[in-house]
C-alpha positions as CSV (number, residue, x, y, z in Angstrom):
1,X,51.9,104.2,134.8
2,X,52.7,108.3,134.4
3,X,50.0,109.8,133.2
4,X,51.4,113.1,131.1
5,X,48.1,114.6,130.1
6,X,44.0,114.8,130.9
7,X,41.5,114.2,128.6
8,X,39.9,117.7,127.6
9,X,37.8,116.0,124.8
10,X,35.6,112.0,124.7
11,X,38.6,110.0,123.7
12,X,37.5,109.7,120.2
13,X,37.5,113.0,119.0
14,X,41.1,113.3,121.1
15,X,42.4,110.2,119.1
16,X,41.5,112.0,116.3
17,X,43.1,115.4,117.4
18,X,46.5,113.5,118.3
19,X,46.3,111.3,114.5
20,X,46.0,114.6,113.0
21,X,49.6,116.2,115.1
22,X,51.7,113.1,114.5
23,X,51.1,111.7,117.9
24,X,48.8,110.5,120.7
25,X,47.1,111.0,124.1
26,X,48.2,110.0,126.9
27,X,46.0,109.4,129.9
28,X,44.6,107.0,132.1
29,X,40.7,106.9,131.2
30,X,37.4,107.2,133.3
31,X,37.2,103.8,134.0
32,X,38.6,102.0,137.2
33,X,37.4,98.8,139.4
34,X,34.7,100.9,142.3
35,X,35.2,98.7,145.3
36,X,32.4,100.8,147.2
37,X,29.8,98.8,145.0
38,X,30.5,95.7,146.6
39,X,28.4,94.1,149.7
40,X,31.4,93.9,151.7
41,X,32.8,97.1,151.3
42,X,31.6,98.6,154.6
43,X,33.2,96.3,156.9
44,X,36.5,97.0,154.5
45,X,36.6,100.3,155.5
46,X,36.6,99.6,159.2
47,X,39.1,96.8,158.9
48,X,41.2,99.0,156.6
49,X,41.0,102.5,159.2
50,X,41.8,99.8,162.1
51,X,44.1,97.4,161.2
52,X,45.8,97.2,157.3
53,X,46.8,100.6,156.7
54,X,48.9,100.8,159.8
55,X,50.1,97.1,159.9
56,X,53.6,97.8,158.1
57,X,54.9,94.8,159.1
58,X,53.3,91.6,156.7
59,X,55.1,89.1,155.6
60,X,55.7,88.6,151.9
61,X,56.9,85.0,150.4
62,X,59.0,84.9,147.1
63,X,60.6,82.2,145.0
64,X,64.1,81.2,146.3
65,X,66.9,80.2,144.0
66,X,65.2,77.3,142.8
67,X,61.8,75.1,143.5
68,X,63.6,73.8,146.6
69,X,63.6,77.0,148.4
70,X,61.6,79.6,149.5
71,X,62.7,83.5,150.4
72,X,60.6,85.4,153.4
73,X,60.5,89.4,154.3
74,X,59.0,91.3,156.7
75,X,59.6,94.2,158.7
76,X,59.7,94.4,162.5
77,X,60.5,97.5,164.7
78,X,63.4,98.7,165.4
79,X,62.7,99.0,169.7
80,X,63.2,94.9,170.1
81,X,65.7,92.7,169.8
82,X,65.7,91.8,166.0
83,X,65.1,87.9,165.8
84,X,65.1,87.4,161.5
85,X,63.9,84.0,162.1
86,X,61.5,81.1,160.0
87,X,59.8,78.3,162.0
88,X,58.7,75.4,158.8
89,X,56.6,72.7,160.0
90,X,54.8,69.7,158.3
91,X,52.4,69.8,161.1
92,X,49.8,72.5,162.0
93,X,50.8,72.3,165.5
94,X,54.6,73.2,164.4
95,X,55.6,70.3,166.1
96,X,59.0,69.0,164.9
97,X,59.6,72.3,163.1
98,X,62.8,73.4,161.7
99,X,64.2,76.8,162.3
100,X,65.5,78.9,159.6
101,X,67.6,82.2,160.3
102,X,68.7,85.5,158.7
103,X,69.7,89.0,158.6
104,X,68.3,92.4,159.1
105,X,68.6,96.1,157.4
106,X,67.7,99.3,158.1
107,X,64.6,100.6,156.5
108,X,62.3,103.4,156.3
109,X,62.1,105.1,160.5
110,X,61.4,102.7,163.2
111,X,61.8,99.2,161.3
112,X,63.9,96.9,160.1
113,X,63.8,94.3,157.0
114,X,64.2,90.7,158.1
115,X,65.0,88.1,155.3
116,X,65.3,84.6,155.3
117,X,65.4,81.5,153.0
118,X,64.0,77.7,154.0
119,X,65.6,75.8,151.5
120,X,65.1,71.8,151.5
121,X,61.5,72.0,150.5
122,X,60.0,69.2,148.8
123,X,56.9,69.3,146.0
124,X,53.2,68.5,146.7
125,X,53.7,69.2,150.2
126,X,51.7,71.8,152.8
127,X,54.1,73.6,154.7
128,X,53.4,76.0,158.1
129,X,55.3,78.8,159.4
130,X,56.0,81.3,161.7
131,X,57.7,84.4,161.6
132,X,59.2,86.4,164.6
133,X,59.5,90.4,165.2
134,X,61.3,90.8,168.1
135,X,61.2,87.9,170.1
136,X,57.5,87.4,169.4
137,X,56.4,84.7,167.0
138,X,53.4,85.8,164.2
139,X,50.5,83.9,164.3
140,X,50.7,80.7,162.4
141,X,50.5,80.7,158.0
142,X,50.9,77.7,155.3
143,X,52.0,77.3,151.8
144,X,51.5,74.6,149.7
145,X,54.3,73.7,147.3
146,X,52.9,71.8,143.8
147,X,54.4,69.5,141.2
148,X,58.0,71.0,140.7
149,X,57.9,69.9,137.0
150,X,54.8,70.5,135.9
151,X,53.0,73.7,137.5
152,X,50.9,76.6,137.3
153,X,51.6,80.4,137.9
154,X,49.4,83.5,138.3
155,X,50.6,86.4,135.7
156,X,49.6,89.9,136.5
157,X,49.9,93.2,135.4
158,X,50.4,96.4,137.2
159,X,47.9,95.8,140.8
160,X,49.6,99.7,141.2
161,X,47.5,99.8,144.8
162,X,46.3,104.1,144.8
163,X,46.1,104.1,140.9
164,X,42.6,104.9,141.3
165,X,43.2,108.9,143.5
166,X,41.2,111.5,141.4
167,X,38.5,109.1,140.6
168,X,34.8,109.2,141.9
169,X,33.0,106.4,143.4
170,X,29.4,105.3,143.5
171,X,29.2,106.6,147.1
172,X,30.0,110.1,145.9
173,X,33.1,110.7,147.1
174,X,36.6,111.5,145.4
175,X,39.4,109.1,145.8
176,X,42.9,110.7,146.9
177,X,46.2,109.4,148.7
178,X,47.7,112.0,150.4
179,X,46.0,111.3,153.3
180,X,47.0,108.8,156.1
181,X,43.4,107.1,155.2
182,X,44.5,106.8,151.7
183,X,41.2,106.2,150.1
184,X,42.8,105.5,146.7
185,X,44.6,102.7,148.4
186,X,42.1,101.7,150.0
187,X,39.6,100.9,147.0
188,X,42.5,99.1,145.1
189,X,43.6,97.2,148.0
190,X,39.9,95.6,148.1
191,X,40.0,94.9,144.4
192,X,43.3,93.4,144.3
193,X,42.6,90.7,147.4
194,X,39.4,90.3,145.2
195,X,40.8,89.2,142.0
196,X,43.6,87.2,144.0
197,X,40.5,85.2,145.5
198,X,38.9,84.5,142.5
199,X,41.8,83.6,140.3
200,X,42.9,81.1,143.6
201,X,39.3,79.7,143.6
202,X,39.4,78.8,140.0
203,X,42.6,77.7,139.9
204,X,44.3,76.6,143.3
205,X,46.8,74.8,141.9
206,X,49.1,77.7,141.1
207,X,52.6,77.8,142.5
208,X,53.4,80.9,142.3
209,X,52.6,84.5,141.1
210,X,54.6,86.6,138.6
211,X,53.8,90.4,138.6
212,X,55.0,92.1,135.9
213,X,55.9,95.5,138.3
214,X,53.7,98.7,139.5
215,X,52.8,96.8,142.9
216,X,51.9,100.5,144.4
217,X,51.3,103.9,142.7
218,X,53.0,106.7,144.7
219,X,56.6,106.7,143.6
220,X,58.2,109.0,146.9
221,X,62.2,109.2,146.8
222,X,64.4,107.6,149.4
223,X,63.1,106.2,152.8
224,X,59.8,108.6,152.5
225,X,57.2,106.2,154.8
226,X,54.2,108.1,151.9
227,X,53.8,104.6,149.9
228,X,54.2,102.3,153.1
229,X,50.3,102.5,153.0
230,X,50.1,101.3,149.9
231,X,52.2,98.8,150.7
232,X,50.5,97.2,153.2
233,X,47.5,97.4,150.8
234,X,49.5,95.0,148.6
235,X,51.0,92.8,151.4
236,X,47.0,92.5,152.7
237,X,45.8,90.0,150.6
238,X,44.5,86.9,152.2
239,X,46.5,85.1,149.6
240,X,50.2,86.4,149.8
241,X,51.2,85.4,153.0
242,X,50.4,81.8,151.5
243,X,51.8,82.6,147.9
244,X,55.0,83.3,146.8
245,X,55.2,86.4,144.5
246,X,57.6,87.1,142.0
247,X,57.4,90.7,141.5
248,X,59.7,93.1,138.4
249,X,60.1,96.5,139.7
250,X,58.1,99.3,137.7
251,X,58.5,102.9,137.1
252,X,55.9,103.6,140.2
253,X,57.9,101.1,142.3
254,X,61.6,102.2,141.0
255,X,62.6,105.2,142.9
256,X,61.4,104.3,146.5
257,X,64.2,101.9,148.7
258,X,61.3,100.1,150.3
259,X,60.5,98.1,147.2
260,X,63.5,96.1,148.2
261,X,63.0,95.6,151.6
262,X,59.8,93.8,151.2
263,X,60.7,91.7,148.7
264,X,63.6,89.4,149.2
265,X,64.4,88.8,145.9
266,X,66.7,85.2,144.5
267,X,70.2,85.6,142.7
268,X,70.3,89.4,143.4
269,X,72.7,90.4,140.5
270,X,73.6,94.0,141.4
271,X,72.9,94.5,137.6
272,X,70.2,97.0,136.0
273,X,70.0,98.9,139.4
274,X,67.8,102.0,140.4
275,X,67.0,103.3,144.0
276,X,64.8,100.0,144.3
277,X,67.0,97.1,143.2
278,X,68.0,95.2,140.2
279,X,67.8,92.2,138.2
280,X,67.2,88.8,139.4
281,X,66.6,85.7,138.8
282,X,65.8,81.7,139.7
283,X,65.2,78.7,138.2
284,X,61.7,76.6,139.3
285,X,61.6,73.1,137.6
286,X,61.6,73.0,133.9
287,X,61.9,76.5,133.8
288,X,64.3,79.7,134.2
289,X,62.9,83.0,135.1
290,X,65.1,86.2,134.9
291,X,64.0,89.4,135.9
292,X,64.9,92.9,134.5
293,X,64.3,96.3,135.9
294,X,64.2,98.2,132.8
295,X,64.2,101.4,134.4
296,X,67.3,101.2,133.8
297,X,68.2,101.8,130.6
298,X,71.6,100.1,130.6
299,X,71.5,97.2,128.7
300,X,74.7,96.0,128.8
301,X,74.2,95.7,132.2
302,X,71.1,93.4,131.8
303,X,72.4,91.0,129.3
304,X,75.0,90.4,131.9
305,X,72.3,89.2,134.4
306,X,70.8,87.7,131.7
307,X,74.3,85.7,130.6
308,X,74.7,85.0,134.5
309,X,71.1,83.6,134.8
310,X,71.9,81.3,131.1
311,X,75.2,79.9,132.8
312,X,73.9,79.4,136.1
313,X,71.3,77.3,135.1
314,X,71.8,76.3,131.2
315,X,69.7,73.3,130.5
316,X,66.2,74.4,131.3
317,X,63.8,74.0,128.8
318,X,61.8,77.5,129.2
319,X,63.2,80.6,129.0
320,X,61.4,83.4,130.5
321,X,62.3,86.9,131.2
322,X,59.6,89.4,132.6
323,X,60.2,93.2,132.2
324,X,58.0,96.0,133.3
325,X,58.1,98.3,130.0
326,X,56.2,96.5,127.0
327,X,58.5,96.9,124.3
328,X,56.0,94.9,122.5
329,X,52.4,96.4,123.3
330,X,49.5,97.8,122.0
331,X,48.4,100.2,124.7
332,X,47.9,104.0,123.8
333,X,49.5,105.4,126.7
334,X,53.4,103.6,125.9
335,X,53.4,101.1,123.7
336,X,54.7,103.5,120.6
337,X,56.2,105.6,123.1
338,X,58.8,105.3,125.7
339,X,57.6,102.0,126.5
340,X,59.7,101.1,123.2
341,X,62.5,103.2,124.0
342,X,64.5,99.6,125.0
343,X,63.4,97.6,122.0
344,X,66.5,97.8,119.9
345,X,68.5,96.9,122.4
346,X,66.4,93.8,124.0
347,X,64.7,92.3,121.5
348,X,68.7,91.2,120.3
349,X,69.1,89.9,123.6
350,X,65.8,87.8,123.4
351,X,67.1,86.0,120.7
352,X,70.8,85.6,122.1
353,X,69.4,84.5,124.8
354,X,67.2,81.7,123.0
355,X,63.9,83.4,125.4
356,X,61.1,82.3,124.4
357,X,58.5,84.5,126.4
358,X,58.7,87.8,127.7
359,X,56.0,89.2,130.4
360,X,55.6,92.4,130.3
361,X,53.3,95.1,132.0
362,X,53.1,99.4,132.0
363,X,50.5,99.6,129.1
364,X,47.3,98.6,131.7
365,X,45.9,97.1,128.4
366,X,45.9,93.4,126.7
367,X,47.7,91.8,124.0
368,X,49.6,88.7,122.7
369,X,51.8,89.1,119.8
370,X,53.0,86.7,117.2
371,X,56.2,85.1,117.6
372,X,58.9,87.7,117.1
373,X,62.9,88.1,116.3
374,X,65.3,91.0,115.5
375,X,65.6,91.9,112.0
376,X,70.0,91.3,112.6
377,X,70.4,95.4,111.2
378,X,72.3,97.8,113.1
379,X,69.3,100.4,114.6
380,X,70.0,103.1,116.9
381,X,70.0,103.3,121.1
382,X,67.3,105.7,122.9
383,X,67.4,106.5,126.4
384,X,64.4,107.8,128.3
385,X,64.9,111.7,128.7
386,X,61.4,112.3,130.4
387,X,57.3,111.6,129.9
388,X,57.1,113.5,126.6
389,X,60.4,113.0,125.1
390,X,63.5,110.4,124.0
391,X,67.0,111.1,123.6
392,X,69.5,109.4,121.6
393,X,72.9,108.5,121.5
394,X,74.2,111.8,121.1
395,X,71.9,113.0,123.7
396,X,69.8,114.9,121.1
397,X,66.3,115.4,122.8
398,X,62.9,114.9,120.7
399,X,59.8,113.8,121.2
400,X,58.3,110.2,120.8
401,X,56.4,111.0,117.9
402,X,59.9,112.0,116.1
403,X,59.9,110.0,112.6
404,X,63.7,108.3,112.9
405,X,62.6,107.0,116.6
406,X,59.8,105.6,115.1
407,X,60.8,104.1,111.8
408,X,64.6,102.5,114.2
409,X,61.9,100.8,116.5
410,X,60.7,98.8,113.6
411,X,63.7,96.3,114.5
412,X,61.7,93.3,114.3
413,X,60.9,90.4,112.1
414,X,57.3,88.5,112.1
415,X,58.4,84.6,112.5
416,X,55.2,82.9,113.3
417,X,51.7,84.1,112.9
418,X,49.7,80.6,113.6
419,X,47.0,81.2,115.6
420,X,46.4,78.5,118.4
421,X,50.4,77.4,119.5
422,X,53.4,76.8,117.5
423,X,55.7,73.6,117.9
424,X,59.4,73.9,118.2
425,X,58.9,77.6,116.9
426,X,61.6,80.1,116.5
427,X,61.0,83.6,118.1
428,X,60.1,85.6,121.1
429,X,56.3,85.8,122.0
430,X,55.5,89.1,124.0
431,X,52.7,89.1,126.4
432,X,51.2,92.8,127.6
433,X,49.2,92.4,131.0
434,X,46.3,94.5,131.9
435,X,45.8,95.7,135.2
436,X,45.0,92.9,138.0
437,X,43.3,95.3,139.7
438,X,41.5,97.6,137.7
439,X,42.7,100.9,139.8
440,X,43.9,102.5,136.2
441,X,43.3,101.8,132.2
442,X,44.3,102.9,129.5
443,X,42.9,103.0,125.8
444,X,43.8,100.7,123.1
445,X,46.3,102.6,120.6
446,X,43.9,103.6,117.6
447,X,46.0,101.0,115.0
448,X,47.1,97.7,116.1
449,X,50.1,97.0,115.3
450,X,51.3,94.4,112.7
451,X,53.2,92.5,115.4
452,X,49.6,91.6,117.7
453,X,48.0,88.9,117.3
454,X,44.9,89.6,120.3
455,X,44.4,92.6,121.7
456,X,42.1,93.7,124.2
457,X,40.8,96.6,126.8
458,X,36.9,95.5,128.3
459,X,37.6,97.9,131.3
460,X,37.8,94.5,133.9
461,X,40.5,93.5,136.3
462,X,42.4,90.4,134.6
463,X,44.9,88.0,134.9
464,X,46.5,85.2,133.3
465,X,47.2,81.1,134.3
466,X,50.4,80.0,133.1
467,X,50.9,76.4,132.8
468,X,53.6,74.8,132.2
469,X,56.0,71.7,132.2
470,X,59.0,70.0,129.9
471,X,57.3,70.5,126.6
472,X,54.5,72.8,126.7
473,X,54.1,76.5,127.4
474,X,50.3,77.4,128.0
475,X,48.8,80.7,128.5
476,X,44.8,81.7,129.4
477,X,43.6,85.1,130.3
478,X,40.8,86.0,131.7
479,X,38.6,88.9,133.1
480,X,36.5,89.5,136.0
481,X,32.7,90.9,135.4
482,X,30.5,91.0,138.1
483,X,32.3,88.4,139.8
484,X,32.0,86.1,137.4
485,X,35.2,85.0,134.9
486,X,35.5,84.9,131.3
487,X,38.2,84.3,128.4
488,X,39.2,87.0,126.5
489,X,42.1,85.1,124.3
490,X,41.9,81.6,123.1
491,X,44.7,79.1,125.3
492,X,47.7,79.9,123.3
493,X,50.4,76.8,123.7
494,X,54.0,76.8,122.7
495,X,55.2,72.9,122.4
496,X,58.9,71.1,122.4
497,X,59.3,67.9,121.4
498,X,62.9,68.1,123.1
499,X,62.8,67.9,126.3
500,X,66.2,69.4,127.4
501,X,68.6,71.9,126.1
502,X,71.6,69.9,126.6
């Protein structure tokens, strides 16, 4: 997330300050996830000097168009003879493998972006690959593809590798990324391939991840190589070359073209576009998953990915759309701020839509809210005019903490407040991801809002197992403490006792 101011006060006494003025702080706080504490930090930093933060060129897997295919990315150089090809065996050997073949683009100096889809894949099946870069095959990786109909899936929030620059760690020394070393980077890399670990060894059953945007922190313009460390920070993780990873592009991730050539993204609309891509969107078993960059602020242009998406594939039973702005949060830093700037546009769209969850991140904070739908009155547009200020229709300029922005965003109804699950339930429940990495946090806004239900900030890395199948919906969070996990929101569960939208 943007930080817009420091704290010049303890947080309380600011709080108060801001109360007082009609508005609020914003900044990320003192407390981040210190890799240097852990026992294996040293040999991190070797490994990391050596080998990740100048390996550009890891593969990343993501969803395909539906359970039955797979999409691959990685870059190669440029000084070979570009061979975007997939070898897919059932064997570890890769004997009797089948060969898969793509295309190429430019991308940042000296590489190219390879992408390719295997499609034909079946469920509860361990797959192996290979990947070439420039006539060379890549030492040999697997997947593992689960139950198509009844799954699980790994929700994070903002892993936003170099988050953590400007902080101090136990060993003394202050964190930065401007550097080729990139010690920011290199903390939150460690973290993140830590919680991935740890959520995999609880729970490796999961399918897939979902990432609701912020993958890295430093947000260059154009082909700028600066956030190609950061990058391979992300791609590092012992568990993505064997995971797909379904990632929404956030406001760190939105201006910088390399976004989309790591990621090869399903059902690319063209829609909702910045310098990093657009909507998308797929469908995996029971379920149909359509993602918005809402960095752009044109919504007209997202409902028509989200009306593609709907007539593409219109009898799932799940709707779910993941965003990267929490129009629905209960972080200080956006959540009555510009990360609300959209939410009398979308939250329509959620109900025309029939969506029944939305995943959102930005707001490196918890919280669940109660089942939610648009009040149906007419409420003005805002577009994002810059950190500290909203514009509207007319293009008038004023600050978030302007009364009429406030009192239009109240566009919402309350349908469901049951605490537990709801069956066959009408509305939108809104899900707000803290970070999965713990490189930045942010306070909890001082009053939580009527539309919560569970809130939370205990200054841990966290992440969320979805599972899910024709007739239930079920969400558990958890946090990471000293390597151990632990709840922090009861398993919430939306039933259907239809199986089918037809």
């Amino acid at each position: 997330m943007k930080s817009r101011k420091n704290y010049a006060a303890a947080f309380i006494l600011a709080a108060i300050t801001a109360v007082l003025a009609g508005g609020y702080v914003y900044a990320a706080t003192e407390h981040f996830s210190d890799s240097t504490m852990d026992q294996a930090w040293d040999a991190w930093t070797q490994k990391w000097e050596t080998q990740v933060s100048r390996d550009y060129e890891k593969i990343a897997l993501t969803p395909g168009e539906d359970e039955t295919k797979l999409n691959f990315a990685w870059y190669s150089k440029t000084d070979g003879t570009a061979t975007p090809k997939i070898e897919i065996s059932k064997r570890s050997d890769m004997g009797q493998s089948v060969t898969f073949e793509g295309s190429t683009v430019p991308a940042i100096d000296g590489y190219l972006s390879n992408r390719v889809t295997a499609d034909s894949l079946t469920e509860n099946t361990t797959y192996y690959y290979r990947y070439y870069r420039n006539g060379a095959p890549s030492d040999t990786a697997s997947f593992k593809t689960h139950n198509f109909n009844s799954y699980s899936m790994l929700y994070v929030g903002d892993p936003q590798i170099g988050a953590s620059k400007g902080q101090s760690t136990s060993r003394g020394d202050k964190l930065e990324n401007k550097s080729k070393l990139n010690t920011a980077a290199r903390n939150d890399a460690f973290s993140w391939n830590k919680t991935l670990n740890t959520a995999m060894n609880e729970n490796p059953d999961i399918s897939f991840i979902l990432s609701a945007g912020d993958q890295i922190n430093k947000n260059v313009n154009g082909k700028d190589p600066g956030n190609e460390i950061e990058y391979a920070g992300f791609l590092n993780a012992d568990w993505i070359k064997s995971l797909p990873v379904s990632t929404t592009i956030g406001n760190h991730d939105s201006t910088n073209e390399s976004y989309s050539y790591h990621f090869n993204n399903p059902n690319d609309t063209q829609l909702g576009k910045t310098t990093a891509g657009g909507d998308y969107f797929y469908k995996y078993g029971p379920a149909l998953y359509v993602v918005l960059n809402t960095n752009n602020y044109n919504c007209a242009e997202h409902e028509q990915a989200m009306r593609q998406a709907v007539e593409t594939y219109p009898y799932t039973n799940w709707r779910i759309v993941m965003i990267h702005q929490d129009i629905y949060g209960s972080g200080l830093d956006h959540s009555d701020s510009d990360g609300i700037v959209l939410r009398t546009q979308l939250t329509p769209l959620m109900d025309k839509y029939d969506v029944d969850v939305v995943l959102q991140g930005h707001d490196h904070t918890y919280s669940r809210s109660y089942l939610l739908k648009s009040d149906s009155k007419t409420h003005s547009n805002y577009n994002f005019h810059d950190w500290d200020n909203v514009s509207d229709e007319a293009g008038n300029v004023f600050p978030y903490s302007d009364a009429s922005y406030q009192a239009q965003n109240n566009c919402y109804t309350i349908a469901n407040t049951m605490s537990g699950g709801v069956t066959n339930g009408d509305g939108t429940l809104y899900m707000e991801a803290n970070s999965a990495t713990g490189s930045k946090y942010y306070e909890l806004i001082p009053g939580k809002q009527d539309y919560i239900a569970v809130r939370n900030q205990n200054w841990n890395p966290t992440y969320s197992v979805i599972r899910i199948n024709s007739n239930t919906f079920a969400i558990d969070t958890y946090e990471i403490a000293d390597g151990k996990t632990r709840k922090i929101d009861d398993t919430y569960e939306l039933k259907k006792t239809s199986a089918s939208r037809r």
